[in-house]
N, C-alpha and C positions, 0 to 999 in steps of 0.2 A: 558253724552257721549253716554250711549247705546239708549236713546229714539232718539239722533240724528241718530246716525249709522241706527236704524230701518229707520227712515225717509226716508236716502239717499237711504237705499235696498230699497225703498218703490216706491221712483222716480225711480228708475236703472229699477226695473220692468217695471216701466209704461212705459219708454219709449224705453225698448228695441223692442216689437211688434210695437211701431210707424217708430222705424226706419229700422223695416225690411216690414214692409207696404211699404216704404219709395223705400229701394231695388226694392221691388218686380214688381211694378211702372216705375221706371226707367228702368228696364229690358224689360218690355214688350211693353213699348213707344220706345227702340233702338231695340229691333224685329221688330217692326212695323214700323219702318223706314228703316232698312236694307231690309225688304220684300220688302216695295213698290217702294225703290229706283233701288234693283235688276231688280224687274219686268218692271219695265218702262227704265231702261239700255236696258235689253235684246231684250223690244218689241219694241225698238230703232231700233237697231242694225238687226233684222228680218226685221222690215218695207225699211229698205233704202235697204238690199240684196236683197228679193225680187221684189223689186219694180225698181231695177238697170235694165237700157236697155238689158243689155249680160246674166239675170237669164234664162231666156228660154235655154239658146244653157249652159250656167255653168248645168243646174237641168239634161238636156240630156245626158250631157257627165260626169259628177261626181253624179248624185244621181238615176240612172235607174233602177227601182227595175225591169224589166223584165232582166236586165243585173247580177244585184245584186241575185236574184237568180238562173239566168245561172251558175254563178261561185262558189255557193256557198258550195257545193261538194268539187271541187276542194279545195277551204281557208279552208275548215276544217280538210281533210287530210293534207296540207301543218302546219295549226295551231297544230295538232297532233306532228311532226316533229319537231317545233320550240320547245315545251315544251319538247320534250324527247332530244334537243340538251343540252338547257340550264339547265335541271335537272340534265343531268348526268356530265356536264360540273362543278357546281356550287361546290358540295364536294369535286372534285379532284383541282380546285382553291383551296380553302378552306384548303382542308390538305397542299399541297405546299404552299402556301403563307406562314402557318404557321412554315415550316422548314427552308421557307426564313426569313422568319422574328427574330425566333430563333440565325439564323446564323448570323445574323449583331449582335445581341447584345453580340456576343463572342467577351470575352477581353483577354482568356488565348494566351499568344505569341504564343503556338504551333498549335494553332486552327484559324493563322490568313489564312491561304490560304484557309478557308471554307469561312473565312467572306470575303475575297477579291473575291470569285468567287461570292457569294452570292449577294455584291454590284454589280458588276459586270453586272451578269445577269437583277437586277433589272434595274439599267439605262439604259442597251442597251435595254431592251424588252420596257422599258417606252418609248423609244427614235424613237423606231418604229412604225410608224402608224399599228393598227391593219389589215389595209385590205392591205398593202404592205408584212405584215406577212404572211397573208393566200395564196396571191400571191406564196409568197416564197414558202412554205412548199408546197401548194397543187399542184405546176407545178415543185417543184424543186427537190422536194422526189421520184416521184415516177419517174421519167425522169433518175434516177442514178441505178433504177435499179436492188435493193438490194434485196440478194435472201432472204425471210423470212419476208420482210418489206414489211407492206400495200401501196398497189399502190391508193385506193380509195381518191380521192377528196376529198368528207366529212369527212374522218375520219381528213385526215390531215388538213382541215382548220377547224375541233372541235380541234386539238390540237394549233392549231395558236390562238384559242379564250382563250386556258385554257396558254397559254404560256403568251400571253399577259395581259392577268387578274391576271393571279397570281402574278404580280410583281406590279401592281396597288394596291391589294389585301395585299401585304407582306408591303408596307407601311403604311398601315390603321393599321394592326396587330402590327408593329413598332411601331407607336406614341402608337397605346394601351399598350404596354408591357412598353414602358418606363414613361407610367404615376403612373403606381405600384410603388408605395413606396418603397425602398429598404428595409425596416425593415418589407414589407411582406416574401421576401426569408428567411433574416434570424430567421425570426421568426419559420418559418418552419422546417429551418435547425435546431432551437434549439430542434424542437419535435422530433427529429430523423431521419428526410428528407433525401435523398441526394439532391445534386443541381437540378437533373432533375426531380428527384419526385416532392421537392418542384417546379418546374417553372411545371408540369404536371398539380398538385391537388390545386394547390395556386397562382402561379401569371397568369397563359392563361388562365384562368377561369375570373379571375376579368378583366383581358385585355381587353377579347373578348367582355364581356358585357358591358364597357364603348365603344365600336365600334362598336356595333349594327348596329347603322341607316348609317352613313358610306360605312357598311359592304352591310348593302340592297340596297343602293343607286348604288354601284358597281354590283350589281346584277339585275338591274334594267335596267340595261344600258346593260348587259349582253343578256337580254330577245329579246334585240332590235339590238341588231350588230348580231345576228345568220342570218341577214338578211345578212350580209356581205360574208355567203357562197352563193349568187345568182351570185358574180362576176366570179367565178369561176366554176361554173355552177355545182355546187357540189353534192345540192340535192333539190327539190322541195317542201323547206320548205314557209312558210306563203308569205312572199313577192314574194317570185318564180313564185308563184301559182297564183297571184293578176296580175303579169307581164306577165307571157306569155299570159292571156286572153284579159288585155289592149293590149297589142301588136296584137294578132288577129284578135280583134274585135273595134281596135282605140274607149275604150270607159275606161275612168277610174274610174266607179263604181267600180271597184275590188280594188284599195289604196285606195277608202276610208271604204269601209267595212273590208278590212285589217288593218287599224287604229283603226277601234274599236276593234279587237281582240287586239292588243294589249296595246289598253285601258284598256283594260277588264283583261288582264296580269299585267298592269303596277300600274295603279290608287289601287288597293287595296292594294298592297305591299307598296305603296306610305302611304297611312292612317294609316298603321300598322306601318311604320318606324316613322311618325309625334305620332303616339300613346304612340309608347315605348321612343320616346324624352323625351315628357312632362312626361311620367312616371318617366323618369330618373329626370330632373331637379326639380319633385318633390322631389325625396326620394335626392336631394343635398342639396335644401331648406330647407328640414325639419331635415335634419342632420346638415346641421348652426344654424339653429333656435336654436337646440340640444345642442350646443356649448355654 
């Protein structure tokens, strides 16, 4: 039995370097086909654009680089303003979402008119198109007149974007908090917790991180409706800034060099959300494996 047993270690050796030969082969014959399938899609798809009758007047009026750097002053300062909307915008979602979300999963009878407002607000605010919001607030606000209340456009359609997010936002936070285990609260409460330490330091903590990508995707979408204060003529943030020079100079090189900023805003938060996916559905894999 043990000269066998050697034997069989003996084969298991030999042919485990064949079969990662074997791997390694396969890998770099499906690179080698995803390259050159990609590359002849793509040089497809260039050959028939420009070689189409209409590319001459399409390349003049959307790709002008003497236009493309006329405005490009302008889309920078406007991109300045997009990012300082949605950064300061994103935390105060974030906190409120989180006291909305809290406040649904109260079951004490005497704390139900928090949850009833809580619900409440989330379905009307979902139920409202965001740019009929900013409408509202930023013509409706300051038109009443209120002594002490800001009369400025942007501030009121930034609160119509965090009005409206947060109640997108307090759902995503929802389904994360009721995916907690119950026996994490109590588990807490047995260390000495109260109810709101433990949901503080033990259940919004694991909530939050099963709602990551979600969480980015909502924010993501946030980067791109601050475009939604141009209706209102609020402040001359990135799209503003792309629109009045198309308007002047009837030339839409500016939306498309305004796409790629917020390309260039959206596409990496995009790869970091797909990053921390796979991270996640790793460490669940390997916690069943574990099982």
């Amino acid at each position: 039995m043990g000269a066998a047993a050697r034997v069989s270690r003996t084969d298991a050796a030999a042919v485990d370097p064949l079969r990662r030969a074997t791997i390694a082969r396969k890998r770099r014959r499906d690179l080698t086909i995803s390259t050159i399938s990609t590359v002849v899609f793509f040089v497809v798809v260039i050959t028939v654009v420009v070689t189409s009758p209409g590319w001459p007047a399409v390349r003049q009026s959307f790709l002008s680089w003497p236009d493309a750097k006329a405005v490009w002053p302008d889309l920078v300062e406007g991109f300045k303003l997009t990012v300082f909307l949605f950064l300061t915008a994103e935390p105060v979602i974030l906190l409120l979402a989180i006291v909305l979300a809290v406040l649904r999963g109260l079951t004490a009878p005497i704390l139900a008119p928090l949850r009833i407002v809580a619900t409440m607000y989330v379905d009307l605010l979902r139920g409202i198109p965001t740019i009929l919001l900013v409408y509202v607030l930023a013509f409706g606000v300051p038109a009443l007149d209120l002594s002490g209340v800001p009369t400025s456009a942007m501030f009121w359609g930034w609160v119509a974007l965090v009005l409206s997010y947060s109640a997108y936002v307090a759902e995503v936070l929802r389904a994360g908090l009721e995916s907690v285990h119950p026996s994490q609260g109590a588990a807490a409460r047995a260390l000495g917790l109260s109810r709101w330490q433990g949901l503080r330091h033990v259940v919004i903590p694991q909530a939050v991180r099963r709602v990551v990508p979600p969480l980015l995707n909502d924010f993501v979408a946030l980067q791109k409706d601050t475009a939604l204060l141009f209706v209102v003529g609020a402040a001359v943030e990135l799209f503003t800034a792309g629109a009045i020079y198309a308007n002047l100079n009837f030339n839409f090189t500016p939306y498309v060099v305004a796409a790629l900023f917020y390309i260039a805003l959206t596409v990496p938060l995009a790869r970091y959300t797909d990053r921390i996916s796979a991270r996640q559905r790793a460490r669940q894999q390997g916690a069943g494996a574990g099982l």
